[in-house]
C-alpha positions in Angstrom: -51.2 -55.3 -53.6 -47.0 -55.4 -53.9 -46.7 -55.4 -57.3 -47.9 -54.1 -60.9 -48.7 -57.7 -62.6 -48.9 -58.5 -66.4 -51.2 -61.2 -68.0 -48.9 -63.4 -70.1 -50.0 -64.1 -73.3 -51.3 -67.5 -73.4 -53.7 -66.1 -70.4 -52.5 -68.7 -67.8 -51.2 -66.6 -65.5 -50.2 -63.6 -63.9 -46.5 -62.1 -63.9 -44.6 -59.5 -62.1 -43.2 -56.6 -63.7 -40.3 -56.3 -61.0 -37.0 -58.2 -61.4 -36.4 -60.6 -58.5 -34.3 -58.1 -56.5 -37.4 -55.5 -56.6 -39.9 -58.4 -56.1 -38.1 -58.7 -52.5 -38.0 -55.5 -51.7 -41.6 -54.8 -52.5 -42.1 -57.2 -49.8 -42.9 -60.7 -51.7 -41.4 -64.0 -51.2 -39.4 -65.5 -54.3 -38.6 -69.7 -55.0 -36.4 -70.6 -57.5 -37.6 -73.9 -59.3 -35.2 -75.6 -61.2 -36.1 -78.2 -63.8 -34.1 -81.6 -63.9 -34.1 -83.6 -67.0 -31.7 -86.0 -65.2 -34.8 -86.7 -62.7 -36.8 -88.5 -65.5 -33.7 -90.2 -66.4 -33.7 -91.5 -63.1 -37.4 -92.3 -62.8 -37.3 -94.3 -66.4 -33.9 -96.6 -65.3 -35.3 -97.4 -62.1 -39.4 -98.7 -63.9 -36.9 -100.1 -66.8 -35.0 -102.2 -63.5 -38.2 -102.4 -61.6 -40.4 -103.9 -64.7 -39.9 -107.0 -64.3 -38.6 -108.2 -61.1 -41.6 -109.1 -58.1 -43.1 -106.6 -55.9 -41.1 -107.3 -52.6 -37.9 -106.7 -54.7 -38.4 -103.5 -56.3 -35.6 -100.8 -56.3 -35.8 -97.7 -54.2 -33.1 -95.1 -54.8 -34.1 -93.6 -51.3 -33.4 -96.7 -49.5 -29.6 -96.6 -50.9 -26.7 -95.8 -48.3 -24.1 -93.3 -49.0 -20.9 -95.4 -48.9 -20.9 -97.8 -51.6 -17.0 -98.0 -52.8 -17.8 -98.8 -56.7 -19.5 -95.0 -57.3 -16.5 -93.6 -55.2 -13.5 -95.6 -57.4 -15.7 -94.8 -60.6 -15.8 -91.1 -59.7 -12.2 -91.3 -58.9 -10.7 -92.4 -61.5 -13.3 -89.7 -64.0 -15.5 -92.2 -65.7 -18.5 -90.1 -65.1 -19.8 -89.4 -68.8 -23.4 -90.0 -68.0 -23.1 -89.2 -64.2 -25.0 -85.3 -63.2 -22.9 -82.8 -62.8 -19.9 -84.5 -63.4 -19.7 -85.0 -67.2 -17.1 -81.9 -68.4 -13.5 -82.6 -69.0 -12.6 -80.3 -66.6 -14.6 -81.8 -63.6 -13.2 -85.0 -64.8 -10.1 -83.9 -64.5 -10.4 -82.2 -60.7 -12.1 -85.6 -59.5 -8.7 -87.2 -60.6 -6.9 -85.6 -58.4 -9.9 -85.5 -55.8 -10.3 -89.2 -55.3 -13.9 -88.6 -53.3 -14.3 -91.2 -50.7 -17.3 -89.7 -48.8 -20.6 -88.5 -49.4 -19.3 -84.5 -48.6 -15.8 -84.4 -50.8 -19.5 -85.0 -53.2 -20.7 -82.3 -52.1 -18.3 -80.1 -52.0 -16.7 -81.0 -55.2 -20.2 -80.0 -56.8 -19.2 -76.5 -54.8 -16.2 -75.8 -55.8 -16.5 -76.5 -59.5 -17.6 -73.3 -60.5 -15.6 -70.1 -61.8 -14.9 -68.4 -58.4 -13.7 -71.2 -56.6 -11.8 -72.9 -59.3 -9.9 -69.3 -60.6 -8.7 -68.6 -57.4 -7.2 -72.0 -56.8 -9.5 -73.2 -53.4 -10.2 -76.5 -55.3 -6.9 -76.9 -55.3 -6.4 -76.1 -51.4 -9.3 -78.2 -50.5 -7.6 -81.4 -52.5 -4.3 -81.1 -51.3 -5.6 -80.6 -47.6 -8.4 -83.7 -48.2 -4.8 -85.8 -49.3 -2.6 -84.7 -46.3 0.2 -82.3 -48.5 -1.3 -79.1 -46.7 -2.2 -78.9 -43.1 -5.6 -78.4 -41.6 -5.1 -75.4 -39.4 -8.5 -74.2 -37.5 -7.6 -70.6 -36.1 -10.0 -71.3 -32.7 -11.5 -74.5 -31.1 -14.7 -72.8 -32.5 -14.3 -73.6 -36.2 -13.2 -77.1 -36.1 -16.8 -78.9 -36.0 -18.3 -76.4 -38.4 -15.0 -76.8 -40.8 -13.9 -80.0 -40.4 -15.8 -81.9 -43.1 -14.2 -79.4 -45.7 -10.7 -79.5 -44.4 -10.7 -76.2 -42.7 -11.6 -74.8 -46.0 -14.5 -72.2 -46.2 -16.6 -73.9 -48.8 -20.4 -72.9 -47.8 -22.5 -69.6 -47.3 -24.1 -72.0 -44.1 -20.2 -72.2 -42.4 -20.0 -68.3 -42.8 -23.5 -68.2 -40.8 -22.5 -70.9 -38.5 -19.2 -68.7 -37.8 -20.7 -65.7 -37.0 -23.4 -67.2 -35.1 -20.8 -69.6 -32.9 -17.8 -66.9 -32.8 -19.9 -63.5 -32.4 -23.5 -64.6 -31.2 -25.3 -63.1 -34.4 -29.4 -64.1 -34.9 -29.9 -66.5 -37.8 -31.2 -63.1 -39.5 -28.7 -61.3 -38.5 -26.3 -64.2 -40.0 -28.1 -64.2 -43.3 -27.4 -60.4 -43.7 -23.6 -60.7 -43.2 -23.9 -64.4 -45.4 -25.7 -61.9 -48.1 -23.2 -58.7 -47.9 -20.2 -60.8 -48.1 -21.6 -63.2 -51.0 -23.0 -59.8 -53.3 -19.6 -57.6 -51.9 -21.6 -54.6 -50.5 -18.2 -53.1 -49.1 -20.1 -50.6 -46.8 -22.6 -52.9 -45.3 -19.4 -55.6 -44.7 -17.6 -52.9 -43.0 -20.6 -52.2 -40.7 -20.7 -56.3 -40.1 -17.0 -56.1 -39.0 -17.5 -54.4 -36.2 -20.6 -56.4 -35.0 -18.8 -59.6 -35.3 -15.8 -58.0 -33.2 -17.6 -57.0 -30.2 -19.6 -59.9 -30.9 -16.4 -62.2 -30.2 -15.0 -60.2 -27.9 -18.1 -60.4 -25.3 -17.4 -64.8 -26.2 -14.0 -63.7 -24.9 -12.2 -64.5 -27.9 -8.8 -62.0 -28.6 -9.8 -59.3 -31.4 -6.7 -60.1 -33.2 -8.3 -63.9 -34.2 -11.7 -62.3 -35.0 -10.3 -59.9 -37.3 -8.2 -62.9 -38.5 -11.6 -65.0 -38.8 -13.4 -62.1 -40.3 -10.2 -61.3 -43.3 -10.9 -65.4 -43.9 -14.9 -65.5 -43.9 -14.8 -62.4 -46.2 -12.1 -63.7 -49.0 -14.3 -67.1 -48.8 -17.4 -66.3 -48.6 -17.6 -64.3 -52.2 -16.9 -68.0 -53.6 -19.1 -69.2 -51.2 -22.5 -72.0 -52.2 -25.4 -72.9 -51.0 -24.9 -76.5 -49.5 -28.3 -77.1 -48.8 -28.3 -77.0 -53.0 -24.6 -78.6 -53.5 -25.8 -81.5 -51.0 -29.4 -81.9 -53.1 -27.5 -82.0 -57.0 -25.0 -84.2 -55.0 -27.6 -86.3 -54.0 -28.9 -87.0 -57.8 -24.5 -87.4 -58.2 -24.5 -90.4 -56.8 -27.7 -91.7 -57.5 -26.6 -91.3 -60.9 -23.1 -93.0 -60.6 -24.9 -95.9 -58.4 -26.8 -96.7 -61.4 -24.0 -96.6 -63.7 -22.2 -98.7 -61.6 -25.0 -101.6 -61.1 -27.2 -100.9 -63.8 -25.7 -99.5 -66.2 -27.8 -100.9 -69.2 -30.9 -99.6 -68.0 -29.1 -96.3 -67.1 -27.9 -95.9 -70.6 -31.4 -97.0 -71.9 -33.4 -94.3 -70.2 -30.4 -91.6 -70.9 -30.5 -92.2 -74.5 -34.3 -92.2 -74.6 -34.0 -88.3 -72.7 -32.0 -87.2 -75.7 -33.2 -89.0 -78.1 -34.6 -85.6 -80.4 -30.9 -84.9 -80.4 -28.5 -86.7 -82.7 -25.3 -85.7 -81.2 -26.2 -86.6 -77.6 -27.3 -90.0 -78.7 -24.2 -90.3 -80.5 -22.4 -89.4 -78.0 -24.4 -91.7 -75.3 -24.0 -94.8 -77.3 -20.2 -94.2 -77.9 -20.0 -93.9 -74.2 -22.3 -96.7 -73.6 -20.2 -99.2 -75.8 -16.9 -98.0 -74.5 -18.3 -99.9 -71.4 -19.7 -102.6 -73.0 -22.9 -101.9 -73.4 -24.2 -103.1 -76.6 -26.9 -101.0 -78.5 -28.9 -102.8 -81.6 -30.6 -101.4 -84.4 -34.5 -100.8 -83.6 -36.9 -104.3 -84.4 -40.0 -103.9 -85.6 -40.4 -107.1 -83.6 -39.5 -106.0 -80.5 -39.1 -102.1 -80.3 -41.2 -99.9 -78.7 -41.3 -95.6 -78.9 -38.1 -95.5 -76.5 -34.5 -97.3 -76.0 -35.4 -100.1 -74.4 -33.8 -103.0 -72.4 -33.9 -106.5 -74.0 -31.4 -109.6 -73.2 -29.1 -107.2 -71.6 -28.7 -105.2 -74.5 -30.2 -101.6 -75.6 -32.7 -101.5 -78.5 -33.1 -99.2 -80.8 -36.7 -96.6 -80.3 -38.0 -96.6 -83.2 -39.2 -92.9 -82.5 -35.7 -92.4 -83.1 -36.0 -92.7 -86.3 -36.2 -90.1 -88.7 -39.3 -89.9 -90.6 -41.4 -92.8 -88.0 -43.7 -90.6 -86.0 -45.3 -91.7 -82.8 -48.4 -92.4 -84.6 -46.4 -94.9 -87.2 -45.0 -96.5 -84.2 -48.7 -96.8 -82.6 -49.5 -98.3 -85.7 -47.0 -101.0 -85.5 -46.9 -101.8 -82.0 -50.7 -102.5 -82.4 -50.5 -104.9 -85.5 -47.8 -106.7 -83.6 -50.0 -107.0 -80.3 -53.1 -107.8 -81.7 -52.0 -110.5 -83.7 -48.7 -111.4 -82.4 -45.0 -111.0 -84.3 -44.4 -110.0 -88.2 -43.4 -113.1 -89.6 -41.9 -111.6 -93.1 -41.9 -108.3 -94.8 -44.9 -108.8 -96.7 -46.9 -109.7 -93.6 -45.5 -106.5 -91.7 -47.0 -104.5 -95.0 -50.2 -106.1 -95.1 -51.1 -105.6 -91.0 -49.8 -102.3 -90.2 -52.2 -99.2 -90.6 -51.2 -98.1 -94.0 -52.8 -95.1 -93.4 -50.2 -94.2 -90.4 -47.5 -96.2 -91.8 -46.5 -95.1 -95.3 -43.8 -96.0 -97.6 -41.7 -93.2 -96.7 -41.8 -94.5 -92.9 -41.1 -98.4 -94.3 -38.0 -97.1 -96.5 -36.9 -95.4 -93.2 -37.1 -98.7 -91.4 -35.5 -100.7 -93.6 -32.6 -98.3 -93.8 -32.2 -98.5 -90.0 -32.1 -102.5 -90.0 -35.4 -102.8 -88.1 -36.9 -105.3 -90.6 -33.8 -106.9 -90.7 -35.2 -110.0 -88.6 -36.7 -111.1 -91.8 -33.8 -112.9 -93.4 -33.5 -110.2 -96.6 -30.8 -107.7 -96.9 -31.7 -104.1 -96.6 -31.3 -103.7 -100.3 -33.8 -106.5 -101.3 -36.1 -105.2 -99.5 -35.8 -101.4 -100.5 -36.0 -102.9 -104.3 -39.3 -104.9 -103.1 -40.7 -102.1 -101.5 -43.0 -100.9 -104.2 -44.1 -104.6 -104.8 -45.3 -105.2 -101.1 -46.8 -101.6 -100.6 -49.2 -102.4 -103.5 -50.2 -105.5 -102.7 -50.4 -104.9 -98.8 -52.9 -101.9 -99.8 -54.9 -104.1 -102.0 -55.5 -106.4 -99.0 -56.3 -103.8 -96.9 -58.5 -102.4 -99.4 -60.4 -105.6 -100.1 -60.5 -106.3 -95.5 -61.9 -103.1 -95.5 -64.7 -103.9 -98.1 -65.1 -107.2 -96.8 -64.1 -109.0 -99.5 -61.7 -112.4 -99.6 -59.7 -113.7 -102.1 -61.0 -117.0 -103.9 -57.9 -118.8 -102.7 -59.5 -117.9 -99.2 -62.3 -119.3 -99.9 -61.4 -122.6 -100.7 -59.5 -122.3 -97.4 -55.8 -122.3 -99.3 -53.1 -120.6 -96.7 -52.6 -117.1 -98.6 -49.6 -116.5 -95.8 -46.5 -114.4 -97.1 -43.6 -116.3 -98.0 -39.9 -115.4 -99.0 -41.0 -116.2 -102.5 -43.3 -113.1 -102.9 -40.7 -111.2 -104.3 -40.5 -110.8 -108.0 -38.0 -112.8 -109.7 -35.8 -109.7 -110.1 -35.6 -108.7 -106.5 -34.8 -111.5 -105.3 -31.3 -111.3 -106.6 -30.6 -108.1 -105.5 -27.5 -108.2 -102.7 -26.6 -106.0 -99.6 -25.1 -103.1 -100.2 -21.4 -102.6 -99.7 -21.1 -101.5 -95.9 -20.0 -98.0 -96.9 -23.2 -97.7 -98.1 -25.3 -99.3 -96.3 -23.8 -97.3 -92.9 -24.5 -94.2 -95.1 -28.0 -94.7 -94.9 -28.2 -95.8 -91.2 -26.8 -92.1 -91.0 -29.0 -90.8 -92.9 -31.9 -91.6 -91.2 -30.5 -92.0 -87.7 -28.2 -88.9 -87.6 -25.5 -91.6 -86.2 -24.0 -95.6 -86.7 -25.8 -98.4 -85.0 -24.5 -101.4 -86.9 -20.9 -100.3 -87.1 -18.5 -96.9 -88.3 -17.3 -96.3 -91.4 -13.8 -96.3 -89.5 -13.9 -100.0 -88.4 -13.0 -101.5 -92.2 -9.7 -99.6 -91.3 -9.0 -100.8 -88.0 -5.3 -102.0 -89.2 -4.0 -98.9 -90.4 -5.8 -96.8 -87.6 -3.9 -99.3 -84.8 -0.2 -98.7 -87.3 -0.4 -95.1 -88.4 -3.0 -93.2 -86.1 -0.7 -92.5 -82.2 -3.5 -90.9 -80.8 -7.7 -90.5 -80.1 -9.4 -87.6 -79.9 -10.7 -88.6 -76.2 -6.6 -88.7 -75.1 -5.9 -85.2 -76.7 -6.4 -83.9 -73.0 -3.7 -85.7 -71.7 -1.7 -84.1 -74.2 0.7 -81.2 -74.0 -0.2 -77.6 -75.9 1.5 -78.0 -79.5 1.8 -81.8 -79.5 1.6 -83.1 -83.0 -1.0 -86.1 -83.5 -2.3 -87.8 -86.1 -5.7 -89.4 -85.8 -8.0 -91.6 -88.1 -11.8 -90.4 -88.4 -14.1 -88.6 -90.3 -15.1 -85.0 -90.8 -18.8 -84.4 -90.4 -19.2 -81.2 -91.4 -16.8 -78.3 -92.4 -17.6 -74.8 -92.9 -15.1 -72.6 -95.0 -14.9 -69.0 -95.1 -12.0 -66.4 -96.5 -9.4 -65.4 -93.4 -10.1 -61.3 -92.6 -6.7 -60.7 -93.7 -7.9 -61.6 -97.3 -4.6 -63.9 -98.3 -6.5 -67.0 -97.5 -8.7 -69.2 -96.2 -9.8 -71.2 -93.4 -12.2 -74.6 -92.6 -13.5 -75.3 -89.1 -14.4 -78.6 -88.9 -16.4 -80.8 -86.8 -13.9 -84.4 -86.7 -14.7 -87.4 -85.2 -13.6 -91.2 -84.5 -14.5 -93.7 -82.2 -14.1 -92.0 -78.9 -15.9 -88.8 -79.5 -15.4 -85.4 -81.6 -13.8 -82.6 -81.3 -13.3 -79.0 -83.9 -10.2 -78.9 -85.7 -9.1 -76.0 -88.1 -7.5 -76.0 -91.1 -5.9 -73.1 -93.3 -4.7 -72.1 -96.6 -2.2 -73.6 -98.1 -3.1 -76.7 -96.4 -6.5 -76.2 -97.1 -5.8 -75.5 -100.9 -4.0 -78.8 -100.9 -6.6 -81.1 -98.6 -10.5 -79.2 -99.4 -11.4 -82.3 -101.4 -10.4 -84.8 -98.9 -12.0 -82.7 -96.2 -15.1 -82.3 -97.7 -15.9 -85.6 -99.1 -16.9 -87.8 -96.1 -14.1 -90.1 -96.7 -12.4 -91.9 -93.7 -9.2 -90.1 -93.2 -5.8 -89.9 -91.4 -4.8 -86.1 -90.6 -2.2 -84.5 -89.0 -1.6 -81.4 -86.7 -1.2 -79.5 -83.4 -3.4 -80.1 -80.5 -4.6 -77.0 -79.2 -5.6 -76.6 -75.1 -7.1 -73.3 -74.2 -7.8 -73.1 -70.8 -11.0 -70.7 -68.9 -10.7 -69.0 -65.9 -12.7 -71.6 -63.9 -9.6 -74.0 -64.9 -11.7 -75.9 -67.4 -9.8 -76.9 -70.9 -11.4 -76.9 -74.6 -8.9 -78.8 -76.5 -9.2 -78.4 -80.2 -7.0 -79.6 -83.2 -5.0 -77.3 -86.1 -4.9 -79.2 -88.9 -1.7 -78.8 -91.0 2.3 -78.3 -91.2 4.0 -77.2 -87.8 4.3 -73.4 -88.5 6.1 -70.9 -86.5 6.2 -67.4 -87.3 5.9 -67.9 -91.2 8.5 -70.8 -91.4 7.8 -74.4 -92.1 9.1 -76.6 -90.0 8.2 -80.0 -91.4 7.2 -79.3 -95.3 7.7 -82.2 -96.5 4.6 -83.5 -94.3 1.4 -85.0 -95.6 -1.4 -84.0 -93.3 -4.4 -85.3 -94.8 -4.9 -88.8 -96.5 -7.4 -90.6 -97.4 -7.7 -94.1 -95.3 -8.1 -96.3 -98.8 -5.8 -94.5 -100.0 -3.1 -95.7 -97.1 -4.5 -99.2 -97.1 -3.4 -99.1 -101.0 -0.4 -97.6 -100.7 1.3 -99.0 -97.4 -0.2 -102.3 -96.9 2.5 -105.3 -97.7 -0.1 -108.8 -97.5 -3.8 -109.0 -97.5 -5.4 -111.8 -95.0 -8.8 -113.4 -95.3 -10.1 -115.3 -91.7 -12.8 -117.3 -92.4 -14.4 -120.8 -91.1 -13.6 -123.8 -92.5 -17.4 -125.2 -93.1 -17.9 -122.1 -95.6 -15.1 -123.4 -97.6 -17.9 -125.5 -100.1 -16.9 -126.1 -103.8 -18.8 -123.8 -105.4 -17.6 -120.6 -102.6 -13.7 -122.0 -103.7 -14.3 -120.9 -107.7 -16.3 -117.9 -106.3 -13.4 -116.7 -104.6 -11.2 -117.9 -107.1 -13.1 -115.9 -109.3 -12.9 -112.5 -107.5 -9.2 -112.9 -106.4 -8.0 -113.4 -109.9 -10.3 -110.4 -111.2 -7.7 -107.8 -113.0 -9.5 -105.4 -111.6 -8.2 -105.9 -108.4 -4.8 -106.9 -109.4 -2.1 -105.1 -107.0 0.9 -106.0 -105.1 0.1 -107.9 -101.8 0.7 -111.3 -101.2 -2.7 -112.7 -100.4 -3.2 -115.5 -97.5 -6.3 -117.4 -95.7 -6.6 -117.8 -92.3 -8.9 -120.6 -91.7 -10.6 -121.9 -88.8 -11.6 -125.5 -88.2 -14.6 -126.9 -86.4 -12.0 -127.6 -83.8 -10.3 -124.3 -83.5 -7.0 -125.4 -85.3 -5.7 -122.2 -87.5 -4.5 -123.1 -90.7 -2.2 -120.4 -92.7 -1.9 -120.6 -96.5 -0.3 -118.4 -98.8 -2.3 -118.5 -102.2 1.3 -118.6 -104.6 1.7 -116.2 -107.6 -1.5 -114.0 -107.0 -0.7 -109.9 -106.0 -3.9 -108.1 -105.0 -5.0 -104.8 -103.7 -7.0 -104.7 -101.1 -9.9 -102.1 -101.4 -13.7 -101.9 -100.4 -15.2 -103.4 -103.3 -12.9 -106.4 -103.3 -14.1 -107.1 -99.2 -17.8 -106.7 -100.7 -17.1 -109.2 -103.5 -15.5 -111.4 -101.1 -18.3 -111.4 -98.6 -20.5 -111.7 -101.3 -18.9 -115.3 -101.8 -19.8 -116.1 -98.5 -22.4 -114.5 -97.4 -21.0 -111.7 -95.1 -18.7 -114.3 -92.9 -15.8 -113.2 -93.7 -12.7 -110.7 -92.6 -10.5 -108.8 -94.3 -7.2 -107.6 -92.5 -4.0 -105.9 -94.2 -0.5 -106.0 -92.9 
């Protein structure tokens, strides 16, 4: 009847072949529905804080009051990764200098965070007249209950209706028209409006010269003007959010990772952010995980639908086995019970490489080597359970129960993997690090030689030069459209986040290996801050030698290096910690043994640290021996000693 309608193509539905403006004017109603992902990450942290505490104790958001100091300091001081809304470097950086203390500075922070606003410098007004270093001025009596929670500032399209409805006596409708001129800047209907508002006033008896003055101010705000009936809703989810951050923020992180957990750089991200709070996050457990990140002794675990490769239905399979018959008890008895048919040995290899059968007491390399040996026999047993046969040791009632034992002779003498490796293939299959970062083995020379994070580069000035430790996780390289060389944009990160750096010929000539070999690295350059209209900042990185205009200004710079490679070179004295129970006779010679290898013969003075059982330190220097500290002598080492030791270079 108002419109000519098309059937869409999966025949659920019909749709209007108008655009939203002619959808109104052919005399239809139109709703805008917005979907929230953060509302199911709100749903899942409140049933993961609900699950298990009693009925007359359960949580209800809606029952929360508005004034709870702990979300206002932690917006404050920008520690809002997580939070809705809030998460950009640039809204982190105006709640700095906001410092919210009420529910509204909320609201209208959510407001005035947007291109309009922020280009034309009101964020900036509202802030310095919310701190006392600008005056709140109201130009008639009129104004000062409809602008006094926004400091006389002009910050909703409801204050420009409330104005002309208080000031000049205009209808709601009539108030939504001018609201609607001034917001979409139809100059000739706003014209038309400004002399209805003036006789308007002037029959309220207020002098045409502050109408017109109230007019020039509703008109240059009310183009930057929001909806606060919207700004007050998102703000709403704001500090539900940062409430939960705040009190729970465990479960918070849990069901936030679980939202993004089909995308590897937002869990990577999440569990960097959840750590840098102290928020520990395990490898998944075939023992304990479930589908999603889940909440267990006040730590997150690992989904094992996370994984790459371990489909729901594997994960079905496996949650099953484990309730029906209660936990794996070994590796062979987690072959033999899950559905082979839904949990093959791609899935198993997947799981092993993520640490989830690590409960079982073998390293991740044992039982990758074992793999083929359990498979087989775990599908014979299902085979013969299925045909409904027994062994003969069953039979005669003899416990046929895996043991550690059931590995060939072979495989049971295969060690870990160096952690290089074995973080390699938690990347692999995760897309990220759960059991550590590739950077942490270099912890000393990140704390001597590194002066800066990539999550600090925004406090930084324009052309600062940094150097920071981390890793490139992907470059691409492509010839510069001047032809004389060529440049590498390249995706860099370290412990606090990532960031794009960019590096040209000639320093690209000189570092492409390093950059492209997923070596830990120390690099060198310019931090770069380009700012938007809307006052936001991207900060990026030039890798390289401080140019200007052709000329180098530092030549004789290195500006990427391989971390080894400055552990080698710079370090002075390697120093082992270790306890001093492990110090048997038989670990002594082993290390012994290792340290007096040529192969890893250098030029540090070597010392132990060790630890008694009552937390006495002893230092000794082990005379006449020079070393070089490297990977493969800390695997060797903790080979010795079965992991529990530490490696640190000075």
């Amino acid at each position: 009847d108002f419109s000519p309608l098309f059937c869409d193509e999966t025949g659920g539905g019909l749709v209007t072949q108008y655009d939203k403006g002619e959808v109104e004017e052919a005399g239809l109603v139109k709703f805008d529905f917005l979907g929230l992902k953060t509302l199911t990450v709100i749903d899942v942290a409140v049933q993961l804080i609900n699950r298990d505490r009693p009925a007359n104790d359960k949580l209800d958001l809606e029952q929360l009051t508005l004034d709870d100091p702990a979300v206002y300091e932690l917006i404050g001081r920008g520690d809002t990764e997580g939070v809705f809304q809030l998460e950009s470097s640039g809204f982190q950086e105006m709640l700095k200098k906001l410092k919210p203390d009420v529910f509204e500075d909320i609201v209208a922070a959510v407001a005035l965070y947007r291109p309009g606003p922020m280009g034309s410098g009101m964020h900036l007004d509202f802030i310095d007249r919310k701190h006392g270093r600008k005056a709140v001025v109201y130009d008639h009596d009129v104004l000062t209950p409809i602008l006094k929670d926004t400091y006389g500032v002009i910050v909703y399209q409801e204050q420009v209706m409330q104005i002309a409805q208080q000031m000049a006596g205009f209808s709601l409708g009539g108030a939504d028209l001018l609201r609607r001129a001034m917001g979409k800047k139809k100059f000739d209907v706003m014209q038309q409006q400004r002399v209805v508002f003036a006789e308007g006033a002037k029959g309220r008896g207020i002098d045409p010269a502050i109408a017109t003055k109230v007019f020039d101010l509703m008109e240059s705000f009310a183009a930057y003007g929001f909806n606060k009936s919207h700004s007050a809703a998102y703000a709403l989810l704001t500090y539900y959010t940062g409430w939960l951050k705040v009190h729970y923020k465990v479960e918070f992180y849990a069901s936030l990772l679980t939202n993004d957990r089909d995308n590897a750089d937002k869990v990577a991200k999440g569990i960097r952010h959840a750590r840098k709070i102290g928020v520990e996050v395990r490898p998944p457990d075939v023992n304990r995980s479930v589908a999603d990140f889940d909440v267990v002794d006040g730590q997150i675990l690992f989904g094992m639908a996370g994984v790459k490769g371990v489909g729901s239905s594997a994960v079905e399979a496996i949650v099953e086995a484990r309730t029906a018959d209660g936990p794996f008890v070994s590796f062979f008895d987690f072959c033999e019970r899950v559905d082979l048919r839904r949990v093959n040995k791609k899935t198993i290899e997947a799981l092993i490489k993520t640490g989830a059968l690590d409960a079982f007491g073998h390293p991740r390399a044992r039982l990758l080597a074992g793999l083929d040996v359990a498979f087989e026999r775990a599908q014979n047993t299902q085979r013969d359970r299925a045909s409904g046969q027994s062994s003969l040791f069953a039979l005669m009632g003899a416990s046929t129960g895996p043991t550690p034992d059931d590995f060939p002779p072979e495989v049971l003498t295969v060690d870990e993997w160096p952690e290089q490796e074995l973080l390699a293939h938690e990347k692999a299959v995760l897309g990220f690090y759960v059991s550590g970062h590739p950077l942490d083995r270099f912890a000393d020379q990140i704390s001597r030689y590194a002066n800066a994070t990539v999550d600090t580069l925004g406090d930084r000035q324009n052309y600062d030069r940094v150097t920071l430790a981390g890793i490139v996780h992907a470059a691409r390289i492509r010839p510069l459209k001047r032809g004389d060389g060529r440049m590498a944009i390249l995706q860099f990160e370290d412990l606090t986040g990532g960031i794009e750096a960019i590096c040209m010929s000639p320093d690209l000539d000189a570092a492409e290996e390093l950059l492209t070999s997923d070596e830990p690295l120390l690099i060198t350059g310019s931090v770069r801050i380009d700012r938007d209209e809307d006052g936001t900042s991207k900060v990026s990185l030039r890798v390289g030698q401080q140019r200007r205009r052709g000329q180098v200004l530092d030549g004789d710079e290195v500006v990427v290096q391989s971390l080894a490679e400055v552990r080698r070179l710079r370090s002075k004295r390697v120093e082992l910690d270790l306890k001093a129970e492990l110090l048997t006779v038989e670990r002594v010679k082993g290390l012994r043994r290792v340290l007096r290898s040529a192969k890893h013969s250098g030029h540090c003075a070597t010392w132990l640290n060790v630890t008694t059982a009552d937390e006495v330190l002893v230092r000794l220097q082990i005379p006449d021996l020079q070393i070089e500290p490297s990977d493969a002598l800390t695997h060797e080492i903790r080979r010795v000693f079965g992991g529990d030791v530490a490696m640190h270079t000075r």
